[in-house]
matplotlib code that plots the C-alpha trace (Angstrom):
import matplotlib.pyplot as plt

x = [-32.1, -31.8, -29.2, -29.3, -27.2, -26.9, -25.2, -23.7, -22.7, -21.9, -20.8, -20.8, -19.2, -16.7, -17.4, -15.5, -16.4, -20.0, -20.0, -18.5, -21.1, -23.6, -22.3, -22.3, -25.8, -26.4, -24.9, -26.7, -29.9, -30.0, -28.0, -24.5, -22.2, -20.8, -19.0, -17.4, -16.4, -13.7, -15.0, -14.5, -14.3, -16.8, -18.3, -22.2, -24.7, -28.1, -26.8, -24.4, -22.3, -18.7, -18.5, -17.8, -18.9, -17.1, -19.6, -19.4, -21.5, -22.5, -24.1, -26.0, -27.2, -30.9, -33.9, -36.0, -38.1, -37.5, -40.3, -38.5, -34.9, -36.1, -37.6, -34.5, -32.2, -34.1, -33.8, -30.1, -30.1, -31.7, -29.4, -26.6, -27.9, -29.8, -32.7, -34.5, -34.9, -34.4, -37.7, -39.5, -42.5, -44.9, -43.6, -42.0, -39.0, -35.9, -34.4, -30.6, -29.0, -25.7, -26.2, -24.2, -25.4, -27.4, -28.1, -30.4, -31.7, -29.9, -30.7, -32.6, -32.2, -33.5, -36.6, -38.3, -40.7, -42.5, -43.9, -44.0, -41.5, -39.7, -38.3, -36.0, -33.8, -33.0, -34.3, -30.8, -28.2, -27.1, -26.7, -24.1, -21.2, -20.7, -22.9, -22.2, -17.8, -18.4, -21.1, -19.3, -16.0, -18.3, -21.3, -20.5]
y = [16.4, 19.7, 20.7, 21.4, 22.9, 21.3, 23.5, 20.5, 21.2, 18.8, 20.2, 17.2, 13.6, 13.1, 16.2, 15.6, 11.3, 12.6, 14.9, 12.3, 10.1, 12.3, 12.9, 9.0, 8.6, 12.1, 10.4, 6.7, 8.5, 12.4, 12.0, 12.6, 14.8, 17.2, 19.4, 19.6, 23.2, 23.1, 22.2, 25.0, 25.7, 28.1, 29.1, 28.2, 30.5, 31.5, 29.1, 29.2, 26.3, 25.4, 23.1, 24.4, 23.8, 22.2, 23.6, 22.7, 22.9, 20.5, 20.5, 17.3, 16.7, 14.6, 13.7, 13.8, 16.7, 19.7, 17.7, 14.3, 16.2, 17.3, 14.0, 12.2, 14.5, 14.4, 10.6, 11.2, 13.1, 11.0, 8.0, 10.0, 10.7, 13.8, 13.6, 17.0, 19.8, 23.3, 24.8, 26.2, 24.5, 27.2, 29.1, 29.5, 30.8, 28.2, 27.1, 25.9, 23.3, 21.0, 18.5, 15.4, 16.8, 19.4, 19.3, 22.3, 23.0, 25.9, 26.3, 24.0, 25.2, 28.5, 27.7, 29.4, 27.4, 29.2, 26.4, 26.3, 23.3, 24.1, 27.5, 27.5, 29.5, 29.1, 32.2, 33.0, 31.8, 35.4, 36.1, 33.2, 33.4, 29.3, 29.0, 32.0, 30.8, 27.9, 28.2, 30.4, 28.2, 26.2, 27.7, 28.3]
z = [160.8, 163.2, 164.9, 169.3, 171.5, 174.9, 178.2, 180.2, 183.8, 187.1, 190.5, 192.4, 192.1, 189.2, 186.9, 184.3, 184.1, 184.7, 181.8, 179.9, 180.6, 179.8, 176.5, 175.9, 176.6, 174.9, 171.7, 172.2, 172.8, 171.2, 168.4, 166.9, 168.6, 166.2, 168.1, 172.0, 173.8, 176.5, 180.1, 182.1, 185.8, 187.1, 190.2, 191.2, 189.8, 191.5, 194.9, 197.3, 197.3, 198.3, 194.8, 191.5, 188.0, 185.0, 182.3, 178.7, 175.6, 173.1, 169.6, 168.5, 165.1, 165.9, 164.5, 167.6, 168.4, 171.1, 173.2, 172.5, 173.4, 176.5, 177.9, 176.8, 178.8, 182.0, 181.3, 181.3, 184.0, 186.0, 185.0, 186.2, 189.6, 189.7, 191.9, 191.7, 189.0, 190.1, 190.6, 193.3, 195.3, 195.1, 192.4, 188.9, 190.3, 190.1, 193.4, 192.3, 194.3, 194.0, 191.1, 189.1, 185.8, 184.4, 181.1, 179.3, 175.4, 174.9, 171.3, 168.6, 164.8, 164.8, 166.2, 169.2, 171.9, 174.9, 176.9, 180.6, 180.8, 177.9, 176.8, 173.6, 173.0, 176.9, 178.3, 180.8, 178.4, 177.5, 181.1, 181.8, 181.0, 181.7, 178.6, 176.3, 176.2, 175.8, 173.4, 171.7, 171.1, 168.8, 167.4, 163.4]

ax = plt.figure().add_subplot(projection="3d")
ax.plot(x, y, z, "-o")
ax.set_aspect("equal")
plt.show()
């Protein structure tokens, strides 16, 4: 089994019952939840936007791989509503928007992937503080 921390976030909608609901499916389709941060309230980062973040962070125990994780989260998010990732059309750099849920591989055991899609540990963690408290709150 490995272990995967998940940034949760939702500016849109019912935040915290999207979260929630997030975390469900996270747990029906990931794998156990084994530990929960805090939601907290933050403002958007990278946009301007007159709705603010709950953010949150999850670890999940799974079985599934980084590959597997990351197509079962997009699933998710787009159960939940979210239409359109944030990345530029003619370019690698992201494009942030409003969004029901935004879910992101923060961290996967110890390991360390450099793929175009995928990037683990999540290469802008450190510089948010919406992922580093609550992180933080849980990680051992």
């Amino acid at each position: 089994m490995h272990q995967v921390y998940l940034g949760l976030g939702s500016n849109i909608g019912d935040r915290r019952q999207c979260i929630a609901d997030a975390i469900r499916l996270i747990s029906e389709r990931v794998g156990t939840i084994l530990r929960q941060s805090s939601l907290i309230e933050t403002e958007p980062w990278g946009f301007n936007s007159e709705s603010r973040f709950l953010n949150g962070v999850i670890l999940c125990e799974t079985s599934l791989t980084p590959r597997q994780v990351l197509k079962a989260t997009q699933k998710i998010e787009r159960a939940l509503g979210r239409r359109q990732k944030s990345i530029g059309a003619d370019t690698d750099v992201p494009v942030y928007h409003d969004r029901p849920i935004d879910i992101d591989i923060l961290l996967y055991d110890d390991l360390s992937v450099d793929e175009p899609d995928l990037k683990i540990p999540h290469p802008l963690m450190y510089e948010r503080d919406f992922v580093m408290i609550p992180l933080n709150e849980i990680r051992k």
